[in-house]
N, C-alpha and C positions, 0 to 999 in steps of 0.2 A: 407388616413392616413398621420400622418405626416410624417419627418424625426426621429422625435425622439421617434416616437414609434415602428417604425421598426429596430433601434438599441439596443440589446442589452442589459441589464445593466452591467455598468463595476463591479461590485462587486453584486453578486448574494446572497452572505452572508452562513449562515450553510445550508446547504443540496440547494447546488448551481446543476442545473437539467444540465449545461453545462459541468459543470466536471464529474459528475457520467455518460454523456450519453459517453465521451471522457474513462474511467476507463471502463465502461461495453465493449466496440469498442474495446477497446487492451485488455482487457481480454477475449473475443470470439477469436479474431484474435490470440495469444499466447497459447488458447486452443488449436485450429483448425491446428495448425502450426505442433503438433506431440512434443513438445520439453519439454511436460512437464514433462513426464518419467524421461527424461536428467539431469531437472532441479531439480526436488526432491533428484535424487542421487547425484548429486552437493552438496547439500543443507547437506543431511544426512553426505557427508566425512566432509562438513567443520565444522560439528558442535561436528565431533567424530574423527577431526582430529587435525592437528597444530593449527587449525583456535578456537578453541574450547574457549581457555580464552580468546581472544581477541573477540568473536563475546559475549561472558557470558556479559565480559565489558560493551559491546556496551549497550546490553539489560536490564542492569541491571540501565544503564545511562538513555535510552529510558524511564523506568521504574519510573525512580526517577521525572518523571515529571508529573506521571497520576496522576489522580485522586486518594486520597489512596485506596477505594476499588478496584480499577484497576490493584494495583501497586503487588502482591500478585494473581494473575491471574494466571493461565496456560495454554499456547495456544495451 
């Protein structure tokens, strides 16, 4: 083999198999951790707390960029 078939592509393009296998690692690893209990009730005051219009903001910004059937989603 040469050198340059053993490297890599630097741009792996949509549905790149180096990011999803790096995304699947830390999301086992973040399961297995015990924190996600922690993390949902986090999740749940800030979205029912002070943080509430400012995270609306954020989402509704987030939002305004999908696709339009996307944009009107409920997650």
């Amino acid at each position: 083999m040469t050198a340059q078939k053993d490297k890599q592509p630097q741009n792996e393009g949509e549905g790149s198999r180096t990011a999803a296998k790096r995304y699947n690692e830390a999301t086992r690893k973040f399961v297995e951790s015990g924190k996600v209990d922690k993390a949902a009730k986090d999740a749940e005051r800030a979205i029912e707390g002070e943080e509430a219009e400012e995270l609306k903001r954020a989402e509704d910004k987030g939002r305004s960029h999908a696709a339009p059937h996307e944009q009107e989603r409920e997650i």
